[in-house]
C-alpha positions as CSV (number, residue, x, y, z in Angstrom):
1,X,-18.7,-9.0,-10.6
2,X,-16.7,-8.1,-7.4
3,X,-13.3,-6.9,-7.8
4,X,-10.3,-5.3,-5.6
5,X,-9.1,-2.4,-6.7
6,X,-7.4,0.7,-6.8
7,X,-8.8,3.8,-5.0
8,X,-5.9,6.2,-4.4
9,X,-2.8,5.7,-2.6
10,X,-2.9,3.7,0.6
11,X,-6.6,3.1,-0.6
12,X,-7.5,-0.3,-1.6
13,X,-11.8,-1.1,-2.5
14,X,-14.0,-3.7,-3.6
15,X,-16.3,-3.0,-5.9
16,X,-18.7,-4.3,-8.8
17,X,-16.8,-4.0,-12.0
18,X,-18.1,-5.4,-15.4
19,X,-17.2,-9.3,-16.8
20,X,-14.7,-8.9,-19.3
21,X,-15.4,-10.6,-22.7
22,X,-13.8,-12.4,-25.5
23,X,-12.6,-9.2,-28.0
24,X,-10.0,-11.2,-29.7
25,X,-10.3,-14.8,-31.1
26,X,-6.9,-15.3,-29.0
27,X,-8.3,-14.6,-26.0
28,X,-9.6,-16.9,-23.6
29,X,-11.7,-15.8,-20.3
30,X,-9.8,-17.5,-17.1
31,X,-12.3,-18.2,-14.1
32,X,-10.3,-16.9,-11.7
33,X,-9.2,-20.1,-8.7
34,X,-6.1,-18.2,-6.3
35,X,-5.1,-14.5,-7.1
36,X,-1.5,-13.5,-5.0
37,X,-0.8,-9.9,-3.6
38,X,2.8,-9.5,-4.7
39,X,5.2,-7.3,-3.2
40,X,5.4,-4.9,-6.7
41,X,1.8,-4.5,-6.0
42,X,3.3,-2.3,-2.6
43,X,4.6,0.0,-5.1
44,X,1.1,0.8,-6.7
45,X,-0.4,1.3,-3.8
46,X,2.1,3.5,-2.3
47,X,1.6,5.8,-5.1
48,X,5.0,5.1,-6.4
49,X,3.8,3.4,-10.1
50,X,2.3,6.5,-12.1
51,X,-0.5,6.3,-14.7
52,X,-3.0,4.0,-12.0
53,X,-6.9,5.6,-12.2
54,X,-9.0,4.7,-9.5
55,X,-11.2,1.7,-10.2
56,X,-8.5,-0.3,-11.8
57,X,-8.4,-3.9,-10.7
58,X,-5.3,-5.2,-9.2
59,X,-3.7,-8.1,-9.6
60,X,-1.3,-10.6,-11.9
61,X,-0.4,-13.9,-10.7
62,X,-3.1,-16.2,-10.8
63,X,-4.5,-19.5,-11.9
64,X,-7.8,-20.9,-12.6
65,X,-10.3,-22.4,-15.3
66,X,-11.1,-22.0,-18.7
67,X,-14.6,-20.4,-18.9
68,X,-14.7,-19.4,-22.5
69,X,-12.1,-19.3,-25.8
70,X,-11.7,-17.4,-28.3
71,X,-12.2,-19.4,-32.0
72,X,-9.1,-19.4,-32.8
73,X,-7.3,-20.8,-29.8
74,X,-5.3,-24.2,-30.1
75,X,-4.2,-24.9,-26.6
76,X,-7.4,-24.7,-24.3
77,X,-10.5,-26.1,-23.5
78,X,-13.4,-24.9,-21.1
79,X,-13.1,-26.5,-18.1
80,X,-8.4,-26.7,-18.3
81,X,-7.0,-25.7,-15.3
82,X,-4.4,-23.2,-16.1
83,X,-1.9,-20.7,-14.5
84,X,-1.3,-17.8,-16.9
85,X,2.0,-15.6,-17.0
86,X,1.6,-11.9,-15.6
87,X,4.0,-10.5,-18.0
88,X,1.2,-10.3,-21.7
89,X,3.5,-11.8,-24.6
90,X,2.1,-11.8,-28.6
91,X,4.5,-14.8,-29.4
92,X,4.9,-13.0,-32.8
93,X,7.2,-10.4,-32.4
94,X,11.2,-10.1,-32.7
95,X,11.6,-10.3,-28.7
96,X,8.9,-12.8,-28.1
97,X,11.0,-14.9,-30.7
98,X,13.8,-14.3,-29.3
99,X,12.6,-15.3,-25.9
100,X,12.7,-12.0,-24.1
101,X,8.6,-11.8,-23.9
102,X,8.2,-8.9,-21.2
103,X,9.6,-6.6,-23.8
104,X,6.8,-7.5,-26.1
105,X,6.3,-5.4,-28.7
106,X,2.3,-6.0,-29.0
107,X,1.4,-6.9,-25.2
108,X,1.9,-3.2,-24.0
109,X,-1.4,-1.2,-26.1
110,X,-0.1,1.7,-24.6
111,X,3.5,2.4,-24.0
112,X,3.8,6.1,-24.6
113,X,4.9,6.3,-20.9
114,X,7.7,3.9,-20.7
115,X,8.8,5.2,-23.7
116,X,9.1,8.7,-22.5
117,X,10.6,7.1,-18.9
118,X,13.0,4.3,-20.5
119,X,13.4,5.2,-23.6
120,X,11.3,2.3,-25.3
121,X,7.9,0.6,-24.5
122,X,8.0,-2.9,-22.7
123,X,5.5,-5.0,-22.5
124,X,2.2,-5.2,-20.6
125,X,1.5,-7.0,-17.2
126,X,-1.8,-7.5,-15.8
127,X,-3.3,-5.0,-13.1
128,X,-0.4,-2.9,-13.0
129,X,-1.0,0.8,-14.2
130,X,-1.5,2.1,-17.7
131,X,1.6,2.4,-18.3
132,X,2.1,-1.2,-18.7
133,X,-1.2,-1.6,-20.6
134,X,-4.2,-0.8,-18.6
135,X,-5.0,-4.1,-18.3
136,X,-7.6,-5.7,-15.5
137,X,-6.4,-7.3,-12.8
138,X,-6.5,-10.8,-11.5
139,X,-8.0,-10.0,-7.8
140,X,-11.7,-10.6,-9.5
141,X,-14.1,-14.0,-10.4
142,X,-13.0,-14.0,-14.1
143,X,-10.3,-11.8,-16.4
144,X,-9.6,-11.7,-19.9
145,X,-6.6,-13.4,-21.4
146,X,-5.0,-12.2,-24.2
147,X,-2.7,-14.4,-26.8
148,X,-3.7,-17.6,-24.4
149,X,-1.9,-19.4,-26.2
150,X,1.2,-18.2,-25.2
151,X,0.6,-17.2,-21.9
152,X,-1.6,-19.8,-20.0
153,X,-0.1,-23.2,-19.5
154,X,-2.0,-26.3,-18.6
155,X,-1.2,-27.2,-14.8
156,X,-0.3,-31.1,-14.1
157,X,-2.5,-33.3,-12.5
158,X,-1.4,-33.7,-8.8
159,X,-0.2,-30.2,-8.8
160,X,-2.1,-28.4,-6.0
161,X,-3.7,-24.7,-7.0
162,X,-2.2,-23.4,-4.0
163,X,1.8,-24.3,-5.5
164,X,0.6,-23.6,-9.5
165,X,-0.4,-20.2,-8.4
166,X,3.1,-19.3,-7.4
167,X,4.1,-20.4,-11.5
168,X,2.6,-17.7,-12.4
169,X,4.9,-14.9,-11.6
170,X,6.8,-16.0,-8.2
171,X,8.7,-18.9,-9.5
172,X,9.1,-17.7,-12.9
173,X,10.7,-14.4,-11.9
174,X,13.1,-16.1,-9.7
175,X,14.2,-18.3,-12.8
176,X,14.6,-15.6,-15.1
177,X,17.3,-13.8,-12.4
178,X,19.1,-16.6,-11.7
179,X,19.1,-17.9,-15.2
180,X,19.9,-14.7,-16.6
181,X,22.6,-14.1,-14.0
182,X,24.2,-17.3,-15.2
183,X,24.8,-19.3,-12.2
184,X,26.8,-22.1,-12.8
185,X,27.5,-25.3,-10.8
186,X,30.0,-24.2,-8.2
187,X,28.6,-20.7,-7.9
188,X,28.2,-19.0,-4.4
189,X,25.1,-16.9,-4.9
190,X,23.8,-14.4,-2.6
191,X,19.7,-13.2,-2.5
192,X,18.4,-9.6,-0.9
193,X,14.9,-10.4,0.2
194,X,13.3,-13.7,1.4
195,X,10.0,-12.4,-0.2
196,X,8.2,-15.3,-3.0
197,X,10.5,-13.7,-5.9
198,X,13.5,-14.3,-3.4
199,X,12.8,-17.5,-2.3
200,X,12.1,-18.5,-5.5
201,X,15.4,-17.0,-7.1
202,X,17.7,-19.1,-4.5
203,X,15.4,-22.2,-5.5
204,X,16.5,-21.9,-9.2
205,X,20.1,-20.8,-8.0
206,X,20.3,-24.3,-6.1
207,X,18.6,-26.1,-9.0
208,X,21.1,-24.8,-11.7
209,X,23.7,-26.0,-10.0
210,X,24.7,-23.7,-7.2
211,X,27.3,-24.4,-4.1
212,X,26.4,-22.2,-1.6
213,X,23.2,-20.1,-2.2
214,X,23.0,-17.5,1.1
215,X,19.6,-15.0,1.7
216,X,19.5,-11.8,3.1
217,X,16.3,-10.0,4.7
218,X,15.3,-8.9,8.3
219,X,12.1,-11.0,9.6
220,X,12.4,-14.5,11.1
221,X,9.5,-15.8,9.7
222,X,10.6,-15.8,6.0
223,X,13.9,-16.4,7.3
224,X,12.9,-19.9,8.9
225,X,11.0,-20.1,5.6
226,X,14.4,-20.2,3.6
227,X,15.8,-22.4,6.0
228,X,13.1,-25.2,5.7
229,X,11.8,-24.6,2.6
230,X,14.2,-23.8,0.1
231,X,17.2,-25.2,2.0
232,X,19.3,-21.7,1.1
233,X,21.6,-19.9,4.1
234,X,20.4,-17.4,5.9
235,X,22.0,-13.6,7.2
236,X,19.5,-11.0,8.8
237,X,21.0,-7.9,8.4
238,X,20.1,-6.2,11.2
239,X,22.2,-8.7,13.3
240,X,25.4,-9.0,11.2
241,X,28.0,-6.7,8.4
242,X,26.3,-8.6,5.4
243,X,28.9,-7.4,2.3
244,X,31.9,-8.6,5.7
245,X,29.6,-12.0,6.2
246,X,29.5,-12.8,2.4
247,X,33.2,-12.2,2.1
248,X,33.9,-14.4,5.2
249,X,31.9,-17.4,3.6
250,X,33.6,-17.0,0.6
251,X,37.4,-16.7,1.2
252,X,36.9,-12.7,1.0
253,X,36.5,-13.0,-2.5
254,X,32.3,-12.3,-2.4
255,X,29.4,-14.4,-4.3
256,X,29.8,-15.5,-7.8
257,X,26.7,-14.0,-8.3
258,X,24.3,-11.6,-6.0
259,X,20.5,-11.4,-7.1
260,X,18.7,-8.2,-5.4
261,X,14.7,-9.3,-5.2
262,X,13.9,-6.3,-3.0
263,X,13.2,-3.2,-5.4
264,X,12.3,0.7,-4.9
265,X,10.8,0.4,-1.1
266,X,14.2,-1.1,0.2
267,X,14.8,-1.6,3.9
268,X,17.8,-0.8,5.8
269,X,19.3,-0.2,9.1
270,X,22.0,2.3,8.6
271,X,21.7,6.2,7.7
272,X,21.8,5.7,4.3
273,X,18.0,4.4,4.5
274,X,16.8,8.2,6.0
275,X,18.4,9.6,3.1
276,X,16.9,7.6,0.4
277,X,13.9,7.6,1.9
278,X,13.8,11.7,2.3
279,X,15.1,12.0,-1.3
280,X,12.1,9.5,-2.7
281,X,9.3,11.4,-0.5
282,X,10.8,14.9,-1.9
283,X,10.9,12.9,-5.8
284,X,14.3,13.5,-6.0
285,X,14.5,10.2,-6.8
286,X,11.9,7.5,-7.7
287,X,13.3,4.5,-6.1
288,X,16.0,3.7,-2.8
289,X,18.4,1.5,-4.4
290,X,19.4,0.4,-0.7
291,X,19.5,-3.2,-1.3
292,X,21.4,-2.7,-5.1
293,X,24.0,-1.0,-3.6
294,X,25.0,-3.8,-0.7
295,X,24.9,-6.3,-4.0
296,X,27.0,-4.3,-6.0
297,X,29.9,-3.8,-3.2
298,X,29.2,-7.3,-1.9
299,X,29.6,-9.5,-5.3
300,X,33.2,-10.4,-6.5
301,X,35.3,-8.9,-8.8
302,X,34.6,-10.3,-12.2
303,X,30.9,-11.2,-10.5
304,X,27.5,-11.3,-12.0
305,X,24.5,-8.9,-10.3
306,X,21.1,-9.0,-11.4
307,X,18.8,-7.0,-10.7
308,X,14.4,-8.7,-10.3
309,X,13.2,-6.2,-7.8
310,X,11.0,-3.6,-9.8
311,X,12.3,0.0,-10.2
312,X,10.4,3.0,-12.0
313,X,13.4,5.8,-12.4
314,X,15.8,7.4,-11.7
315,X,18.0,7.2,-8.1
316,X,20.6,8.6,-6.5
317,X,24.5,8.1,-5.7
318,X,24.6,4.5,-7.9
319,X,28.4,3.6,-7.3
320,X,28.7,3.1,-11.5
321,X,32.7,3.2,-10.2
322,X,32.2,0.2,-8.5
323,X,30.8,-1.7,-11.5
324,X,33.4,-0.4,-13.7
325,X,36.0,-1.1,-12.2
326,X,35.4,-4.2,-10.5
327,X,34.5,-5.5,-13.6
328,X,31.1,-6.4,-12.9
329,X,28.5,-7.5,-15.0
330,X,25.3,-5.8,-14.1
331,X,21.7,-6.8,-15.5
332,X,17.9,-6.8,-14.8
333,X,14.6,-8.2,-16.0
334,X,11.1,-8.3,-15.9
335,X,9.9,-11.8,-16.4
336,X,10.3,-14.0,-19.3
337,X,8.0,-16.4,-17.7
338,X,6.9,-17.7,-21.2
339,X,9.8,-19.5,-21.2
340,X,10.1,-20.8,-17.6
341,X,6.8,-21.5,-16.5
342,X,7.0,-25.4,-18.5
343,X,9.9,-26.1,-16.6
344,X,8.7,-24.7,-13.2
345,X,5.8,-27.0,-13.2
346,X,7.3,-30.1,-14.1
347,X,10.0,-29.7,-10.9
348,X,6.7,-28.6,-9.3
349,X,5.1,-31.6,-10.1
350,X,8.5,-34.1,-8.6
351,X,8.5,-31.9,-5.7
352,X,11.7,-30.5,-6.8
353,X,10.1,-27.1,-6.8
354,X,7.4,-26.2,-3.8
355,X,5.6,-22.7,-3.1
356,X,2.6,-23.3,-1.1
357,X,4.2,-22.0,2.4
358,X,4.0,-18.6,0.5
359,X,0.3,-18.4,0.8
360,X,0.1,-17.8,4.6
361,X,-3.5,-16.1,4.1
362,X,-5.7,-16.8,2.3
363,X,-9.0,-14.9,2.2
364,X,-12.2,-14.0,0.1
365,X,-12.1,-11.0,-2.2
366,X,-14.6,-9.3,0.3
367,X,-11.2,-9.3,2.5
368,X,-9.3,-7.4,-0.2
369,X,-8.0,-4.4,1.8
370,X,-7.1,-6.1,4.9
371,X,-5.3,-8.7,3.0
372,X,-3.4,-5.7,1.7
373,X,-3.0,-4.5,4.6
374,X,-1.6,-7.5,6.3
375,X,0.6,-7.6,3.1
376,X,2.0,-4.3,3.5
377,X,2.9,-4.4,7.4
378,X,4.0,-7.9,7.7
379,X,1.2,-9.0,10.2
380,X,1.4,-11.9,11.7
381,X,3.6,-13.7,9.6
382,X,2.2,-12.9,6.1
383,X,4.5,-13.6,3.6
384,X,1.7,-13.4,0.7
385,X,-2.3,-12.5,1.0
386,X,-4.7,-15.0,-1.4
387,X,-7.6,-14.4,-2.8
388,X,-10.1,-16.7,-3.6
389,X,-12.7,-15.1,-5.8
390,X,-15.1,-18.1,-5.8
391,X,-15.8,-17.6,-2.0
């Protein structure tokens, strides 16, 4: 079957790969309906996720049908339309029971490398390195679902594919920041990056209950997107003092809360951007912590940071003084979309919650590398590349 994938940094292919198969009586195989570029997926192809060999598929937020289940799964039938969970949780072990299923214990089959990098193995994620599992990607006609129980969920009737897709790991990793940030009614919350994840986070931020939800990024078109959308505030920091701006609409306290949805490529006008750029060319540091630095000045004392965008290290002049002693509390997540994803689709299904502005291409797999490339540069407008496998 015909797959993107992975060829080297900056080089994105498409190429035959074999169908995967049922090797577990879990597992399920998903005909693949909408796959999403996401912007983590930047990361991998800019060489900045270790452990990728070329030929892997990319790829992890998707939807589509049932082709085939294992024998001993409950939940599916051939022919259910499904969206399935990036983040690959067993259901069985202490932090799947717990709730907290991108740390699975059994969903990673190789985490020798986060161990060595973060001191423990996390769980596995679809299409993104070894590291995290060596699993196949979603950017092909069918993929292999593991414990499908858990992880694909049956999407309403009268939910469109195009706004399930983004349940899948958009939406869900939105919820997980602002739930775990624990935004209350009342809260002022502020969001770096009007990407999907960003968007998404200041939907749940509004939903749970927020006064003022305000989002930060630099191009107009996702801007306007937050604006009509979501219904959040807007800053572009290349036009205003963002950490002065948030203090102004605040009564110079700062937000309650302040979610960073940007990660290690982060953006930014002032010098401080050369320097954590030089520094992560050089691997001095894995990651420019731009974005994570404004957040932590910016938020309240007392105040709640979170932290969705992805990071892979270690970085450089993190004002820890800041956190101490403003009291902050200071956190960060994969996914638990396990435990979102219900939720998500029943507000997607009353309209509450809507996604499908972010797919403003949508392309055949054939198109793989432009729709990467489109992705990567922001051309004309593209907030997120789609591929649809089936033509």
């Amino acid at each position: 079957m015909k797959a993107v994938t992975w060829r080297g940094v900056n080089e994105i292919g498409v190429e035959d790969v074999p169908e995967p198969t049922i090797l577990n009586s879990h597992d399920i195989i998903v005909e693949v309906g909408l796959s999403a570029t996401c912007g983590s997926d930047l990361h991998l192809m800019g060489g900045y996720i270790p452990a990728m060999r070329a030929g892997d598929v990319l790829g992890h937020e998707f939807m589509g049908r049932v082709a085939e289940v294992g024998p001993a799964v409950t939940k599916h039938r051939v022919g259910d339309r499904v969206v399935v969970v990036s983040f690959v949780g067993c259901g069985k072990c202490w932090y799947c029971r717990e709730g907290l299923w991108s740390l699975c214990d059994n969903g990673n089959p190789n985490p020798g490398l986060t161990e060595a990098l973060w001191g423990q193995g996390i769980g596995g994620c679809y299409g993104y390195s070894h590291a995290l599992g060596g699993w196949a990607g979603s950017h092909a006609r069918y993929i292999r679902v593991p414990y499908a129980d858990n992880g694909a969920f049956t999407i309403p009737e009268g939910v469109s594919d195009e706004r399930a897709l983004f349940a899948s790991d958009a939406a869900p990793t939105g919820w997980t920041g602002a739930h775990q940030a624990e935004v209350r009614p009342g809260d002022v919350v502020a969001v770096w990056g009007a990407g999907g994840v960003g968007q998404m986070a200041a939907r749940a931020a509004m939903v749970m209950g927020a006064e003022r939800v305000v989002v930060i990024d630099r191009f107009d078109n996702r801007l306007q997107q937050v604006r009509t959308h979501i219904g959040a505030e807007t800053l572009d920091y290349e036009e205003v003092n963002v950490p002065a701006e948030l203090r102004e609409l605040t009564g110079g306290r700062g937000p309650d809360v302040c979610i960073e949805a940007v990660g290690m490529e982060a953006h930014h006008p002032g010098p401080q951007y050369l320097y954590d750029q030089v520094k992560q060319q050089m691997r001095l540091q894995t990651d420019r912590p731009t974005a994570v630095r404004e957040a932590i000045y910016a938020c309240r004392k007392g105040g709640r940071v979170f932290t969705l965008g992805v990071f892979a290290g270690v970085v450089d002049r993190f004002p820890l003084g800041a956190v101490m002693n403003k009291a902050l509390t200071l956190r960060g997540a994969q996914q638990h979309g396990h435990r979102y994803i219900p939720e998500i689709l029943d507000l997607m299904s009353r309209d509450e919650v809507r996604t499908e502005h972010l797919a403003t291409h949508v392309m055949a797999l054939d198109d793989g590398p432009e729709g990467y490339r489109m992705f990567k540069e922001k051309e004309d407008g593209c907030v997120r590349a789609v591929f649809r496998p089936g033509g």
